[in-house]
C-alpha positions in Angstrom: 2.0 6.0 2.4 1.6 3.9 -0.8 -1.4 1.5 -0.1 -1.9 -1.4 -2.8 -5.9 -2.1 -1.5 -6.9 -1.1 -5.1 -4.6 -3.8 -6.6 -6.7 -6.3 -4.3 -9.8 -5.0 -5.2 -9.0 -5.2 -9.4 -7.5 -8.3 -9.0 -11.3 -9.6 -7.7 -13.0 -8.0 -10.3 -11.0 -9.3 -13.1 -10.7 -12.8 -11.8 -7.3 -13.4 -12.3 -5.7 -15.3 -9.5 -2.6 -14.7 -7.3 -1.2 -18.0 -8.7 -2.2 -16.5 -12.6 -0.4 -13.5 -11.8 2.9 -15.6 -10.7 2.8 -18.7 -13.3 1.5 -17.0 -16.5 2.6 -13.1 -16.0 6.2 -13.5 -14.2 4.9 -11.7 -11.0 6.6 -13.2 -8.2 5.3 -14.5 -4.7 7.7 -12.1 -3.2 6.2 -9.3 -4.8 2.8 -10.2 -4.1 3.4 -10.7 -0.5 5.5 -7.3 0.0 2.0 -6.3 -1.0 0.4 -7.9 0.7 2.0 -6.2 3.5 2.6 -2.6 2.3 5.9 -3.0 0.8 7.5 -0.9 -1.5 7.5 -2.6 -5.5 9.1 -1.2 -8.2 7.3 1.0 -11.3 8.6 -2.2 -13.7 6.6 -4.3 -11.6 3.5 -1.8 -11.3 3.8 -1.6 -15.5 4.0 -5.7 -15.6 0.8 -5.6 -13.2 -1.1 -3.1 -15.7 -0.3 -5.0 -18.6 -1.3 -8.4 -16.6 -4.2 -7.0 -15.4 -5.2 -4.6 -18.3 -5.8 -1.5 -15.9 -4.2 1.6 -15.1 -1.8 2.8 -12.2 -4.0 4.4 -9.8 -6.3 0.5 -10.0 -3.0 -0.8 -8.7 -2.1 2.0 -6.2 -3.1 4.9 -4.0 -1.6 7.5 -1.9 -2.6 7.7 1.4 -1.1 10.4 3.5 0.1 9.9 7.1 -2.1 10.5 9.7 -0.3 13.6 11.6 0.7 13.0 14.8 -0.7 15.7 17.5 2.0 16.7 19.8 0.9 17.1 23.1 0.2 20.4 24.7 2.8 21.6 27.4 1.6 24.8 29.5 3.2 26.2 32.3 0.1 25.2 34.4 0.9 21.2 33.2 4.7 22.2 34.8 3.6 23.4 37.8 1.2 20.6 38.8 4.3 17.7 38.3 6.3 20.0 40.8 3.6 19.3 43.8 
């Protein structure tokens, strides 16, 4: 999964504001807020937020893989107790 908690972090450190971003940049709220809740953006968008920001990709963006999902262990023993 694509998480944008970087983005957050650069944006803090360079001290340009949400409202910045949107008024002087042409980010807009929507974009912002599908980040803001792990929404897929565009790579036009991700170069606009590089050039706003004066950082590279991976300050905007991470990969985070998928925790796997442990499937759950069925034994003939597990079968035989539900029968009594």
């Amino acid at each position: 999964m694509i998480s944008y908690n970087e983005f957050w972090l650069t944006c803090d450190c360079s001290d340009i504001s949400s409202y910045a971003l949107i008024k002087k940049h042409g980010i807009s709220a929507n974009t912002l807020n599908r980040m803001k809740h792990g929404k897929p953006i565009s790579t036009v968008t991700i170069d606009k937020l590089c050039k706003a920001l004066n950082c590279m990709v991976d300050d905007i963006i991470s990969y985070e893989p998928d925790k796997p999902q442990t499937p759950e262990v069925r034994s003939c023993q597990n079968i035989d107790n539900k029968e009594n």
